[in-house]
C-alpha positions in Angstrom: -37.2 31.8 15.5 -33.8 30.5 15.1 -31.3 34.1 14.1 -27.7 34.2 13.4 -25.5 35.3 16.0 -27.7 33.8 18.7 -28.4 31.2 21.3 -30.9 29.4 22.9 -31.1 29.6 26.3 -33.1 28.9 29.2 -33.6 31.1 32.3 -34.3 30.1 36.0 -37.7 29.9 35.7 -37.9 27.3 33.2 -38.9 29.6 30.1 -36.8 29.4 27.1 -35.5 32.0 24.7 -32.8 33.9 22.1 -30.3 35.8 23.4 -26.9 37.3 21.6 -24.0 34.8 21.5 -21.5 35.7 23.8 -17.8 36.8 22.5 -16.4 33.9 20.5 -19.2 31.8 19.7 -22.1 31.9 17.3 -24.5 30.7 15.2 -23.3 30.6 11.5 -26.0 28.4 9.8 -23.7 25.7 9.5 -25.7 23.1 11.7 -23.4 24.2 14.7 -25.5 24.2 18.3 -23.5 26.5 21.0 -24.9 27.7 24.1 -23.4 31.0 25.6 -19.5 30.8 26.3 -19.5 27.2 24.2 -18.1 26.8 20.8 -14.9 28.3 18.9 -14.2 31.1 16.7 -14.4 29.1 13.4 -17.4 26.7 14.4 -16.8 24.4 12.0 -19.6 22.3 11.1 -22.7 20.4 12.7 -21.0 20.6 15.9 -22.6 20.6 19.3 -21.4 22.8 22.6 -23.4 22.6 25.3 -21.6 24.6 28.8 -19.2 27.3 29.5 -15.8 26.5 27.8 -17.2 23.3 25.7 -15.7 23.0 22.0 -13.7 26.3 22.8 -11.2 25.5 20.2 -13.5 24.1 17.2 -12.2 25.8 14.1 -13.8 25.2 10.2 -11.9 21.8 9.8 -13.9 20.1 12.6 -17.0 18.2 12.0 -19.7 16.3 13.9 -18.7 16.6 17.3 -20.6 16.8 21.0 -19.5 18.1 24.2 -21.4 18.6 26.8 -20.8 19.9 30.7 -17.8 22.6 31.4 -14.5 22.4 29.4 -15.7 19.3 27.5 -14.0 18.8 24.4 -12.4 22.3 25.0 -9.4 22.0 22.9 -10.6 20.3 20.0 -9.6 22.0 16.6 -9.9 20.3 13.9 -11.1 16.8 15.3 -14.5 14.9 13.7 -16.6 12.6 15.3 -16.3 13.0 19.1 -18.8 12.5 21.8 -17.7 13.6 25.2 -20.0 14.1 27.6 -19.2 15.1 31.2 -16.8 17.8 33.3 -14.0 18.1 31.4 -14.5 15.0 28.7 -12.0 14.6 26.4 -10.7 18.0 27.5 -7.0 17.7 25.5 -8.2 16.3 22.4 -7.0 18.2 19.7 -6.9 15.9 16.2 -8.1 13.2 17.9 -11.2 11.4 15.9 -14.5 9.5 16.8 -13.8 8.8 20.6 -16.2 8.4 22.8 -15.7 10.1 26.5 -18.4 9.8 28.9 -18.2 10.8 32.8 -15.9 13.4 34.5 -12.2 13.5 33.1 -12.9 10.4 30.8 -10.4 10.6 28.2 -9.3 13.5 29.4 -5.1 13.7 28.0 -6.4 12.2 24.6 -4.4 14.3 21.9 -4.5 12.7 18.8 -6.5 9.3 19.4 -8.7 8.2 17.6 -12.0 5.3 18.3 -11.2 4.9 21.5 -13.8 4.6 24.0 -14.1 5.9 28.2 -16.8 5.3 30.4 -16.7 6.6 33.6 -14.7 8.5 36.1 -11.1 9.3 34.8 -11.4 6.5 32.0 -8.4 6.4 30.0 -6.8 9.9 31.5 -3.9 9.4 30.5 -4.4 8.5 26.8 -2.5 10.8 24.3 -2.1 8.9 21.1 -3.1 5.3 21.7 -6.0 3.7 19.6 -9.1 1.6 19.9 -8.9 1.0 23.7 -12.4 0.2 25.6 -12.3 1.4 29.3 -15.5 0.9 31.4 -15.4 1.7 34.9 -13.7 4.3 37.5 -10.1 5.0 36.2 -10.2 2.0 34.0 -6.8 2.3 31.8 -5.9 5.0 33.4 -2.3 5.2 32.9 -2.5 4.2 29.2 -1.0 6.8 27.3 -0.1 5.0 23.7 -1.5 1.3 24.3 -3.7 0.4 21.5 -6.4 -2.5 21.5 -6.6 -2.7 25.2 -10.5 -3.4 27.0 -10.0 -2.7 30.8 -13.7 -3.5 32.5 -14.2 -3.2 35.8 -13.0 -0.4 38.6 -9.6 0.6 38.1 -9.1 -2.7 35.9 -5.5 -2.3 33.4 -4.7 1.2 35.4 -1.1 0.3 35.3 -1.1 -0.4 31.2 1.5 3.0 30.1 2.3 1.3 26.5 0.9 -2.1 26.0 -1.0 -3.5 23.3 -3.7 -5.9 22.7 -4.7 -7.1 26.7 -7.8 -7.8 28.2 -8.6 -6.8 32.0 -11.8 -7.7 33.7 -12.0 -6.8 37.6 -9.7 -5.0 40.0 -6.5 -6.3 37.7 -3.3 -4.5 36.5 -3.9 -1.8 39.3 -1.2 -0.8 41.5 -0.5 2.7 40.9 3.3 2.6 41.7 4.1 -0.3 38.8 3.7 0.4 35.4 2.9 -2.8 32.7 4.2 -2.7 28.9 3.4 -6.0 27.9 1.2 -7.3 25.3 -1.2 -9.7 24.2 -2.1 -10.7 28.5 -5.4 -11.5 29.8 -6.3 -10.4 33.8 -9.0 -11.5 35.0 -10.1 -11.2 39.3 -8.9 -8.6 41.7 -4.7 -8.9 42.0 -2.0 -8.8 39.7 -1.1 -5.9 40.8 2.6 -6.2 41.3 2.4 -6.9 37.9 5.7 -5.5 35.8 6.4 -6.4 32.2 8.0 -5.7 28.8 7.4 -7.4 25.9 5.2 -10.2 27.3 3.3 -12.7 25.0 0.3 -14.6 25.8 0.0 -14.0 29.7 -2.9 -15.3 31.3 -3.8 -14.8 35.0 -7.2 -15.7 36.7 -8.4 -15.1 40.4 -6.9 -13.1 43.2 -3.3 -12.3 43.4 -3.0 -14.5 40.4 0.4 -13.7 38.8 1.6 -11.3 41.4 5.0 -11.4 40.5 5.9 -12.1 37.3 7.9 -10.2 35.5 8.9 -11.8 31.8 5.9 -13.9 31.3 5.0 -17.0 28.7 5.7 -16.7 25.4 
């Protein structure tokens, strides 16, 4: 039976059981879940910690929130809503509401934003308070750090976006590490673009390999 002050657990052999939280975490009948060495002094409520270091930070204004696998979510405070899932998911998130991290380091610099989404390896890493971006696919938006409304899909796709808004990447585009793009409102689609270095761009659209490898002001 379920007792305050303690956590489920589950030994080598399979066989599950209660022992006493360990220093800093609990079980406060609040609808928290904390394993041992997950969860923050204040708990907050109906929030999930599964693995050493999870939800470290989680005080009583935080709500609704899962991490699961070492440090995930481990500085949230007072955030709501987040599902990170994976070494170090959404470690930095702070304030940061209803984001979605899954897969090692995905979101992993997010401060303060909010409904974003990362899935897979170092997915939006970068990403302190930009909002409503959708990256899918091994350091997808990786460099994004206040771009809102971006969708990077594909392996590294938009890894060079630092500050733009509203731009579409499907495929190995926008990915040179040693540019940076700050444009809006593009569209990349097929591996290329990747020298790729703009501010304040309107309506750019590039399709197939190497397609607009060296613009620089784009089409307004």
């Amino acid at each position: 039976t379920a007792t305050d002050n303690y956590v489920l657990t589950v030994d080598s052999n399979g066989e599950a059981g209660w022992e006493a939280a360990s220093s800093g975490t609990s079980s406060d009948g609040n609808g928290n879940i904390f394993s041992a060495g997950a969860g923050g002094d204040g708990n907050g409520t109906y929030n999930t910690s599964i693995g050493d270091q999870s939800g470290n930070a989680l005080t009583n204004g935080s709500s609704y929130n899962v991490s699961l696998g070492y440090a995930a979510g481990k500085s949230m405070t007072s955030a709501d809503f987040n599902v990170c899932l994976g070494l170090s998911a959404g470690r930095n998130i702070t304030t940061g509401s209803d984001n979605l991290a899954l897969g090692r380091y995905a979101l992993y610099g997010t401060v303060t934003s909010a409904y974003n989404i990362g899935l897979g390896y170092s997915t939006l890493y970068y990403l302190s308070s930009g909002q409503d971006n959708v990256a899918i696919g091994q350091e997808a938006g990786y460099r994004t750090t206040t771009g809102n409304y971006n969708v990077c899909i594909g392996r590294k796709a938009g890894k060079q976006i630092v500050d733009g808004d509203n731009n579409i990447c499907i495929g190995k585009a926008l990915y040179h590490s040693s540019n940076s793009f700050n444009g809006d409102n593009g569209i990349f689609i097929g591996a290329g673009c990747y020298n790729y270095v703009a501010t304040g761009t309107i309506t750019n659209i590039a399709i197939s390999s190497q397609a607009a490898e060296s613009c620089t002001t784009g089409v307004e």
